[in-house]
N, C-alpha and C positions, 0 to 999 in steps of 0.2 A: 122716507126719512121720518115723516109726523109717523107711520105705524111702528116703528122702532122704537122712536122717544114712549109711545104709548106702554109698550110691551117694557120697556125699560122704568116707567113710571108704576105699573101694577106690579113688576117685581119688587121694586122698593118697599112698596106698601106691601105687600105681600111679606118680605120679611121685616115690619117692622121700622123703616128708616124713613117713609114719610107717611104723616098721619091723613085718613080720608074722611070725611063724614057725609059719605053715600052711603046712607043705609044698605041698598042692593050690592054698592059694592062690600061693604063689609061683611055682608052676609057670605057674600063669594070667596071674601078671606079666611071665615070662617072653616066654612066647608073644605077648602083646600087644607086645613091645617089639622082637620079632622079626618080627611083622608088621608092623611101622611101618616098621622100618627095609628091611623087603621090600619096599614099596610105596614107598618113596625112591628106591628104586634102581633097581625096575623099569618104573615109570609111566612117566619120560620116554621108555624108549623104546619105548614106543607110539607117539610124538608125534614119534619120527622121522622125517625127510620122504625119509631115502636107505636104502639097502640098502647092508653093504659085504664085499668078499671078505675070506675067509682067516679069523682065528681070531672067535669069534660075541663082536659090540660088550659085549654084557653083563657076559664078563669084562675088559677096558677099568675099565667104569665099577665092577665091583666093589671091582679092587685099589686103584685110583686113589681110590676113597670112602673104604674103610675107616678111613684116617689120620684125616680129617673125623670120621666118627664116633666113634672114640678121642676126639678133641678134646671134643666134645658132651660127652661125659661126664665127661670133665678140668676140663671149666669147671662143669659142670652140680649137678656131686656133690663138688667140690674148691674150685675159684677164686671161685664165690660166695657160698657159704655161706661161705667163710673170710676173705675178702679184702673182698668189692662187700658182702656184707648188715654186714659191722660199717665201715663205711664207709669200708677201707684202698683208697680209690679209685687212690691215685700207684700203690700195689704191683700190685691188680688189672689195671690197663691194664699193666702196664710186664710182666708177667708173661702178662698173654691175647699182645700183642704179640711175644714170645719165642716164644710157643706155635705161633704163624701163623709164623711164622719157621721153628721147625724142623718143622709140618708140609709148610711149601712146599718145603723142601728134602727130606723123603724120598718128596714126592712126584716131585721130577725125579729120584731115586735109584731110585726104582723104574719109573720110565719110561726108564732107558737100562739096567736091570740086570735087567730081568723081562721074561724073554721071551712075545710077544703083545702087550705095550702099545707099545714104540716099540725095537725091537733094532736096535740100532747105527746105521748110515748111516739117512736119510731113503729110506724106499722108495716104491716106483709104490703105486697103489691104485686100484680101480674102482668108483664110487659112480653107480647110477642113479636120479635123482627119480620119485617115484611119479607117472603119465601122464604120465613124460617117454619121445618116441621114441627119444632116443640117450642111451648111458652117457655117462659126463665122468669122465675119470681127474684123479687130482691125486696128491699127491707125501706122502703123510701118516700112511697105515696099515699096509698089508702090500705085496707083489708081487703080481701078478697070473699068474694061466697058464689058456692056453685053455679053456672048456670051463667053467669056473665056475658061469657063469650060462647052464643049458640053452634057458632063454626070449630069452635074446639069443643074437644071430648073431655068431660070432668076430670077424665084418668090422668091426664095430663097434668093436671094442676098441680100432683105428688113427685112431677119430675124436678131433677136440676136445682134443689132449695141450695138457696145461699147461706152460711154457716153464721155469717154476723154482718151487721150493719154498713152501709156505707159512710163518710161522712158525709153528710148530707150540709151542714152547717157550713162547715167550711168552703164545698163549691159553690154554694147559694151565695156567701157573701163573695167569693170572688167569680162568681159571676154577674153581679149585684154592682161590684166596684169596674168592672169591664164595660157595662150596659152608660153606666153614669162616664167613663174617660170618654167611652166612645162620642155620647153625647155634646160633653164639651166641645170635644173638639172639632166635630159638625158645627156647633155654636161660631167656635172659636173661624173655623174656615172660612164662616158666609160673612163675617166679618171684618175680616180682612178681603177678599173678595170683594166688597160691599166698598172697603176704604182703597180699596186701590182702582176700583170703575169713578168712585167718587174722585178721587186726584186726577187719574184721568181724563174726566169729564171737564174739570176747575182749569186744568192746564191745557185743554183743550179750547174752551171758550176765553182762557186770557190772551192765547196766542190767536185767536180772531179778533179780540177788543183791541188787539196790538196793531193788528193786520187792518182793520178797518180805522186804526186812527191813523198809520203810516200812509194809507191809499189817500186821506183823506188831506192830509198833508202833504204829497206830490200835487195832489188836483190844487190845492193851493200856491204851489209853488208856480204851477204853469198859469193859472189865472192871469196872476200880475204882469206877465212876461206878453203875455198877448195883450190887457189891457194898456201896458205901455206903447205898443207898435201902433194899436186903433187908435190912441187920442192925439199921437204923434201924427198920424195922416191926418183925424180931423183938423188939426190946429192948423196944416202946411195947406188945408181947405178955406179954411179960415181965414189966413195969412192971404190968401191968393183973392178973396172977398169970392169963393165961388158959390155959385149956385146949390150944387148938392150939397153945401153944409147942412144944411135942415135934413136932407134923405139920410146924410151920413149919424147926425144925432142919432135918428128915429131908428136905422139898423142897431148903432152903438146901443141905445135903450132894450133890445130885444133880444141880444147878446148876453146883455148883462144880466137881464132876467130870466137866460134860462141858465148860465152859469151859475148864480148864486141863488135861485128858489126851485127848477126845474130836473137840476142834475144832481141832486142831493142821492136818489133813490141809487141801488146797486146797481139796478138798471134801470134803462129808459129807454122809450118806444124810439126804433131806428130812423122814423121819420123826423121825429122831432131833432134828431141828432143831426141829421141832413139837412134840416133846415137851417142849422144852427151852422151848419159849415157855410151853404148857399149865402146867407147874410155876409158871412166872413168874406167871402172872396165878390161879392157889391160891393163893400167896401172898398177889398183891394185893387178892383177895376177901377174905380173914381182916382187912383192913385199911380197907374200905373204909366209908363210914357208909351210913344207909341210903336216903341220899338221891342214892346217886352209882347211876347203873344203867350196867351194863357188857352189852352187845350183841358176844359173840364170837364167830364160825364159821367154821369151816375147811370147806370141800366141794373135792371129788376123792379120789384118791387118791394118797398121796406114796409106795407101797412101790415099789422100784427106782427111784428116783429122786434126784439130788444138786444140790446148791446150796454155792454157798460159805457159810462158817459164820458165825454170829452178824450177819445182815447184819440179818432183819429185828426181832428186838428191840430195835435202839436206835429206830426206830422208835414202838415201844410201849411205850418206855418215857417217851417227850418224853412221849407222851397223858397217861400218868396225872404226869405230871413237873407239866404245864402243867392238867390237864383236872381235879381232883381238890378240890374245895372241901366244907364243912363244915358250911357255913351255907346254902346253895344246892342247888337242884336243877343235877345235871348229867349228862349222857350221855357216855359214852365208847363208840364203833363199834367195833370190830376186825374186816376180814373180810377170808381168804384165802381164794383162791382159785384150785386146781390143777388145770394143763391139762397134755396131752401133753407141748409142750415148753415151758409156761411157765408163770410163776405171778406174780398179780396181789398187790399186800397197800393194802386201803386203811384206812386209820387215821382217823377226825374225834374229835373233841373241844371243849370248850370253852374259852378260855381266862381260866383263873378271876382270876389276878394281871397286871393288861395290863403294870404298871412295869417287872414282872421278866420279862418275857416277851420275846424275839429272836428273830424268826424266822431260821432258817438259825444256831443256836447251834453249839458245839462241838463236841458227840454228832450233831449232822446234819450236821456239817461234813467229820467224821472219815469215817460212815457212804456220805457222797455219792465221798468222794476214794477210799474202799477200793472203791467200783461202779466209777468212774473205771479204776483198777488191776484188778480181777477181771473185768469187763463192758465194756469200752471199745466205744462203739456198740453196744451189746447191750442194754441196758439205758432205762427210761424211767422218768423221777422229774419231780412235776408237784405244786409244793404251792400250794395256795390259802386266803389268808386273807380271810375274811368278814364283817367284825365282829367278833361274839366269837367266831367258829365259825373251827377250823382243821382244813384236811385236807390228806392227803399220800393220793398216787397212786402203786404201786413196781412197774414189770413186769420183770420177769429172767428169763432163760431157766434152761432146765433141761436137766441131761445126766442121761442112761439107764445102767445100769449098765450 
């Protein structure tokens, strides 16, 4: 993920959208932007099908491009961001338009004033097609004089004259005006391109600011709900003048601190989180009569190992919410269970109140929507009611330190 952000952050810079000031790397944007435009101007002629005499085509296409490339970067780094992205659409075209205007014009400026591209009168020229037996002059490029081309025979030179000129004017500027549309609109595509990873990006990271303040807000919701059940058994401690009030404070104190300073993180070491249960149910043993039997085990081992926080005590706390009666015999199950990369939690109970009892209440409602949000397809939750028997099934994965 960080090598993508990277790759995705030197693109940026690379065209332009965010500023760097690494010298090395600048220099590297440099270079990349000078091999672009080296392979623009030198690829096509490869793809040439003629050979021609007198000054080498390359400088042709150089001086005759450069205007064009000026242009690219006038629109690219100027007329869109100022004009086309805040939607001054009449000013932008009326202004690219101007632009093509007076490129086309010092492009025929510099084809009757720069010597090698077109100097003065229309002259002879000698062009032979590749596996063609005879050269074919035309009226376009340079003069011609014997002896040019050592692989052809002078004789040859007298074949095939063409009677009059081409225009030459006229292709040059509409090839002149093709080189510059084409430009823009390369400009125009990494642009939008550029605005729609950027939207994407914004609407990506809103809908995690959302997601991390909803998770954050369930975990608040279930806080309260347990903090009410533990100060409720302390007090019924209290009330009774017993002994373990001071043990009961001292877990209450160690609960609370790792709920409000401890569990902040996305994740937390699975040990600390077992402990954090462990405390919860010494309490609930101090509270329990003696006819409620509590079956808990934890097996594996959780050291280097993480989970998101407080998922599975609401869990266990529905059991003893729902499982806990006074007058009756009853069981409460608790058993975890830690593997490599995952861990099981399954919870049964009985449920002693059926009136007030809802399966899928608020605290499991919260607890399923925040797996939703932290485990999306990761995760597997499976509750079965039996009568008066209720079980929950919880598998989540696990990350390594």
């Amino acid at each position: 993920m960080a090598s993508k952000e990277n790759i995705n952050r030197f693109l940026f810079t690379l065209f332009g959208f965010e500023k760097t000031k690494s010298k090395p790397h600048l220099l590297l944007i440099i270079l990349v932007h000078v091999a672009a435009w080296a392979a623009f101007l030198l690829l096509p002629l490869l793809f040439y099908p003629t050979r021609f005499q007198g000054d080498p085509i390359w400088r042709r296409e150089l001086i005759t491009k450069i205007v064009p490339i000026l242009l690219f970067y006038l629109n690219y780094y100027f007329l869109l961001p100022r004009f086309f992205e805040k939607k001054k659409y009449t000013l932008y075209f009326s202004t690219t338009i101007l632009a093509i205007t007076l490129v086309c014009a010092a492009d025929i400026y510099l084809r009757s004033h720069v010597p090698g591209i077109m100097p003065g009168p229309i002259r002879e020229s000698v062009m032979r097609l590749r596996n063609a037996p005879e050269p074919i002059r035309t009226y376009f490029i340079d003069s011609i004089s014997t002896g040019s081309f050592p692989d052809i025979p002078p004789e040859h030179f007298r074949q095939r004259l063409t009677t009059r000129p081409e225009p030459v004017l006229f292709f040059s500027i509409n090839r002149t005006l093709s080189t510059c549309l084409f430009l823009l609109l390369l400009g125009g595509m990494i642009r939008l391109a550029y605005s729609f990873i950027k939207n994407q990006n914004e609407k990506r990271n809103l809908e995690n600011a959302n997601l991390y303040a909803e998770v954050n807000f369930l975990k608040s919701q279930i806080n309260p709900h347990f903090l009410f059940n533990t100060l409720n058994s302390i007090y019924s401690q209290a009330h009774a003048r017993s002994e373990n009030t001071e043990f009961s404070i001292l877990k209450l104190s160690e609960l609370l601190r790792y709920s409000l300073y401890d569990s902040g993180a996305d994740k937390v070491p699975l040990a600390d989180d077992i402990q954090y249960i462990n405390n919860y149910i010494d309490l609930q043993r101090l509270r329990l009569s003696p006819k409620v039997k509590l079956n808990y085990k934890v097996g594996g081992y959780p050291d280097g190992k993480f989970i998101a926080p407080l998922l599975l005590i609401s869990f266990i706390e529905n059991a003893f919410k729902h499982g806990i009666s006074y007058t009756q015999a009853s069981v409460i199950t608790i058993d975890i269970k830690i593997f490599e990369e995952t861990l099981t939690l399954t919870v049964s109970n009985p449920i002693v109140e059926k009136d007030s009892f809802a399966p899928g209440g608020l605290g499991l409602k919260n607890v399923t929507r925040r797996l939703e949000l932290l485990y999306p397809h990761q995760y597997k939750l499976l509750f079965h009611h039996s009568g008066d028997q209720y079980t929950v099934n919880l598998k989540v994965p696990l990350t390594n330190a």
